[in-house]
NULUMKOL-476212 format. One line per 3 residues: number of its first residue (from 1); their letters; for each residue x, y, z of N, C-alpha, C. Coordinates in steps of 0.02 Angstrom, whole numbers, plus 32768, in hexadecimal, padded with zeros to 4 digits. Layout:
N
NUM> a> X:Y:Z:X:Y:Z:X:Y:Z  ...
This chain:
137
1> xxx> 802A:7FC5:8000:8000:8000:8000:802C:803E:8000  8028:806A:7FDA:8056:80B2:7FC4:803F:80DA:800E  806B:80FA:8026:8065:8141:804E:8063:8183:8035
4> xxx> 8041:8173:7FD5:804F:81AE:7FBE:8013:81E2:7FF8  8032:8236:7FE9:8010:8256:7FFC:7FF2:824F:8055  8016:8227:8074:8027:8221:80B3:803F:825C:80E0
7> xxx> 8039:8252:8111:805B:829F:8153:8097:827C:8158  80B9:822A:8151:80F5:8228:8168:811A:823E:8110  80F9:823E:80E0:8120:8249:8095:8109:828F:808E
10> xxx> 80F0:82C4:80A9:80CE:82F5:8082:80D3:833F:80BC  80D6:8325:80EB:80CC:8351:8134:80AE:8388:8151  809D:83A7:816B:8069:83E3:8175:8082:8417:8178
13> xxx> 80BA:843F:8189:80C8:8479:81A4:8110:8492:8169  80ED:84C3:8148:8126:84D3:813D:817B:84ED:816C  81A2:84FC:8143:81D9:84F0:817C:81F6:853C:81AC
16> xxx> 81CC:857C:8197:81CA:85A8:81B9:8191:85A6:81FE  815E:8578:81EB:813D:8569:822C:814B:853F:8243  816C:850C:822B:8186:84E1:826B:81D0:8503:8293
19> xxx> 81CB:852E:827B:820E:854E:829D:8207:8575:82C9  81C8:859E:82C9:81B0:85C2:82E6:8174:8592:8335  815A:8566:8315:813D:8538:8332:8168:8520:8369
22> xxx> 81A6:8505:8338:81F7:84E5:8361:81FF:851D:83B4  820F:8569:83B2:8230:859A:83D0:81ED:8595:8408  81A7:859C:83F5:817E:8599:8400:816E:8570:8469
25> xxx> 8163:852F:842F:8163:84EA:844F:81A9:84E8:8499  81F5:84FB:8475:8233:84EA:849C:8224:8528:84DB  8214:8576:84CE:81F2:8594:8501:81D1:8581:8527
28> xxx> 819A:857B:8527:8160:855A:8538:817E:852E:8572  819E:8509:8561:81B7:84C2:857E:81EE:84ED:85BC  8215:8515:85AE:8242:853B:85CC:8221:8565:85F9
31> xxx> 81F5:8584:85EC:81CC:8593:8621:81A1:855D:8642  8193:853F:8635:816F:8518:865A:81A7:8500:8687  81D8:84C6:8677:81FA:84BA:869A:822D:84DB:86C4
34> xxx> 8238:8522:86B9:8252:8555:86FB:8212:854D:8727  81E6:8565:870C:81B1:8575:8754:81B7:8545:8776  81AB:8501:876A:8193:84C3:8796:81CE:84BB:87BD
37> xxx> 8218:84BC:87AB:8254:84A0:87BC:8295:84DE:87CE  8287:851C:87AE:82AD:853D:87B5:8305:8549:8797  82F5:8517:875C:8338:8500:8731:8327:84D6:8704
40> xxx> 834C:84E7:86D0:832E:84AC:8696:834A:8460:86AE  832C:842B:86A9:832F:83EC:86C6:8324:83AB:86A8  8320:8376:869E:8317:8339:8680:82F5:8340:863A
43> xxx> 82B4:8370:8682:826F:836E:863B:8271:839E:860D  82A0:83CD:8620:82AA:83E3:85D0:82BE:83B3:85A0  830B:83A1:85B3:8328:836B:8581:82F7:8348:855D
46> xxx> 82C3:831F:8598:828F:82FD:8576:8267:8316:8534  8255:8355:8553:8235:8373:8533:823D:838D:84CF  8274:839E:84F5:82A6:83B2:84B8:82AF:8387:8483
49> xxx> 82CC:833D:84A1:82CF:8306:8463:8284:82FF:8440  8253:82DE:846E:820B:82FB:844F:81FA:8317:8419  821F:835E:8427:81F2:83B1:8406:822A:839C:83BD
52> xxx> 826C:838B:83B2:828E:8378:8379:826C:833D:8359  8261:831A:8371:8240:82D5:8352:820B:82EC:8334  81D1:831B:8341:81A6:832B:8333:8198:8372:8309
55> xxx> 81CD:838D:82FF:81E2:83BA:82D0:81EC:8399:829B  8208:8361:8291:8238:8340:8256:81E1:831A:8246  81C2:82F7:8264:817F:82EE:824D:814F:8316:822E
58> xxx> 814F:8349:8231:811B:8386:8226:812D:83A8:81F0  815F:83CC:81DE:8185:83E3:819E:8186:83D0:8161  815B:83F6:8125:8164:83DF:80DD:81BD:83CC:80D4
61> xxx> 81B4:83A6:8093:81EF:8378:808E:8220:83C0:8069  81F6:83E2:8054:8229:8430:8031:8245:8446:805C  8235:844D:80A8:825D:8468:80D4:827C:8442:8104
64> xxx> 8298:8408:80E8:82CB:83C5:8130:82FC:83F5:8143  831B:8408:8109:835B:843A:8127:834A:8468:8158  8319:8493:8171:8303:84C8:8185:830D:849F:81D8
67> xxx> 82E4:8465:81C0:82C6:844A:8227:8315:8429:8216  833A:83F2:81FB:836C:83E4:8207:839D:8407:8214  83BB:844F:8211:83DA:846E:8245:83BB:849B:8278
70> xxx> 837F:8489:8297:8357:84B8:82B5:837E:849A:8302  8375:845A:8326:8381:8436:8353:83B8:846E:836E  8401:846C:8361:8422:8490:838C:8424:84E8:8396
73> xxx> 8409:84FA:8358:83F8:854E:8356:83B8:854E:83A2  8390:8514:839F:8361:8527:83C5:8379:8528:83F3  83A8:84FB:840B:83BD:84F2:8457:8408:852E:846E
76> xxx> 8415:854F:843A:8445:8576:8440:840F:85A7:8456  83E2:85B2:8432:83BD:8602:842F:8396:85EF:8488  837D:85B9:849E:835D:85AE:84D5:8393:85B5:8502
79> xxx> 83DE:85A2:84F8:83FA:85AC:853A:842C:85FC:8546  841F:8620:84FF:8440:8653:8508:8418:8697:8528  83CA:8677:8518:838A:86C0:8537:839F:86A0:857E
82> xxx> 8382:865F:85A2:839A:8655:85DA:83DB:8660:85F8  840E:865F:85DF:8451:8680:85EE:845F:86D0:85F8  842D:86E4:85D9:842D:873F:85D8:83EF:874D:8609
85> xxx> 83C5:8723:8616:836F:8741:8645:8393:8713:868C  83A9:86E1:8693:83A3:86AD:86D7:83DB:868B:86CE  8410:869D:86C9:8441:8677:86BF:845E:8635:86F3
88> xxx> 8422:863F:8726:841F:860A:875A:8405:85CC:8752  83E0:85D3:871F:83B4:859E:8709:83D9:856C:86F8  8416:8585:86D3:8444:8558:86A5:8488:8556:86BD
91> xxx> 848A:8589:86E9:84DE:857A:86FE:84D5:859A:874F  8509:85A7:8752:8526:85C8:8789:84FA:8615:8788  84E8:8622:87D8:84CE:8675:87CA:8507:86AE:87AB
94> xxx> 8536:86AA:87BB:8554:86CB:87AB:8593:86D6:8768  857E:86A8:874D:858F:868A:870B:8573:86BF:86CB  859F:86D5:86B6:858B:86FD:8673:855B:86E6:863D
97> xxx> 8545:8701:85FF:852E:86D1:85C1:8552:86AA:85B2  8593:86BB:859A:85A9:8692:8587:85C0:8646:85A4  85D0:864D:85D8:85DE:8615:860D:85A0:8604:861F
100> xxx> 8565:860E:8626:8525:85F2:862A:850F:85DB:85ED  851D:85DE:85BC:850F:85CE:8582:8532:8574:856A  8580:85A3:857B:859A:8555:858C:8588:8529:85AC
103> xxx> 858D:8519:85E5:8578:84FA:8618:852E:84D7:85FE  84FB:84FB:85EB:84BA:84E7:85DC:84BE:84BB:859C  84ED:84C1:8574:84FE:8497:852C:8521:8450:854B
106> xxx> 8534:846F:858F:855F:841E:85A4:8545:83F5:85C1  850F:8420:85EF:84D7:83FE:861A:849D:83BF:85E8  8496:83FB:85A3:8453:83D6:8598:847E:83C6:8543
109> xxx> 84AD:83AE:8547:84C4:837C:8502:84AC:8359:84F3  8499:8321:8532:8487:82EE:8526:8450:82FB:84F7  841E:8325:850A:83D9:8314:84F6:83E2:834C:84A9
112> xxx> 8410:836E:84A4:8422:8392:8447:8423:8355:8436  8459:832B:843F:8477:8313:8430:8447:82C6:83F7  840B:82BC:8439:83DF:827E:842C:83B2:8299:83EE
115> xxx> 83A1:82DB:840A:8373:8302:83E5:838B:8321:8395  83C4:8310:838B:83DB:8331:8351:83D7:82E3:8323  83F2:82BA:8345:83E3:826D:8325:83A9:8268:831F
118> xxx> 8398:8274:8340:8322:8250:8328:831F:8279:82F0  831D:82BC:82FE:8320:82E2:82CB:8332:82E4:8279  836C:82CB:8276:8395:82CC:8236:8386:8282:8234
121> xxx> 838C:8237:824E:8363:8208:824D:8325:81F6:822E  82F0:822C:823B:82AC:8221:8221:82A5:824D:81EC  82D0:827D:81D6:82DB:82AB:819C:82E1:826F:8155
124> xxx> 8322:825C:816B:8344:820D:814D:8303:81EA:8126  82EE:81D0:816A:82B4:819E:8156:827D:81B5:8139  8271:81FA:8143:8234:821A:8116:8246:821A:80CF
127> xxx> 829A:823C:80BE:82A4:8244:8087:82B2:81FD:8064  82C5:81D0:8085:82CE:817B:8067:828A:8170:804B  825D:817B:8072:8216:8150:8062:81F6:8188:8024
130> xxx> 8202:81B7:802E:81F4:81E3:7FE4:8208:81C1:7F9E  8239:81BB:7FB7:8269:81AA:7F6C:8252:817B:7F5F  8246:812A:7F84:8232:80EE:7F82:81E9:80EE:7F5F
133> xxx> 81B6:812C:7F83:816E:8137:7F61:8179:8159:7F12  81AA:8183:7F08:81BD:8195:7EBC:81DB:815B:7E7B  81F5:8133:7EB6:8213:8116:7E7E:81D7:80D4:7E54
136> xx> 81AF:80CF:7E94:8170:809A:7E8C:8144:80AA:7E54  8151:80FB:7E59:8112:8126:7E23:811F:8129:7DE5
């Protein structure tokens, strides 16, 4: 059975709203998880791999490039506003941007790190299964 014309071959959002959606969503989450905890924490990470996995799902196939380098811009741009508004959140209080910035890239690697793989992973497999439905046609 073809997946032509499918959401996993065809996708919904072009790639300026999922980008915007992306900044959106990783806020959201950043605030939420200061209030409750008072520092970004596990459930961001969690969160974060999530919100990449689900970017790379959502995105017409014209814009993979757009969400495929979105993952670490997002997490740069999330830990550098927190590095300049609360730099406690992510580092030391008394820790500059820049050294809060660091620190927050070292803290939460792990979860760039997972999140950039799902990401570019399910990009892969979207664009594999395209080609596979073209070549059928």
């Amino acid at each position: 059975m073809s997946q032509t014309g499918s959401v996993w071959t065809e996708g919904l959002e072009p790639g300026r709203q999922a980008v915007a959606l992306g900044i959106a969503v990783a806020l959201t989450i950043v605030a939420v998880n200061v209030t409750l905890v008072g520092e970004l924490s596990f459930f961001f990470d969690l969160c974060f791999i999530v919100l990449c996995l689900g970017l790379a799902l959502v995105v017409k196939p014209h814009d993979f490039f757009t969400v495929g380098v979105l993952p670490p811009l997002m997490m740069l741009a999330v830990l550098t506003l927190l590095g300049a508004v609360a730099p406690e959140t992510i580092a030391d209080k008394g820790d500059g941007i820049v050294q809060a910035v660091v620190s927050g890239l070292a803290h939460h690697s792990g979860a760039l790190v997972a999140g950039y793989a799902l990401c570019l992973g399910t990009l892969a497999l979207r664009q594999r299964s395209r080609r596979q439905d073209a070549a059928r046609v």
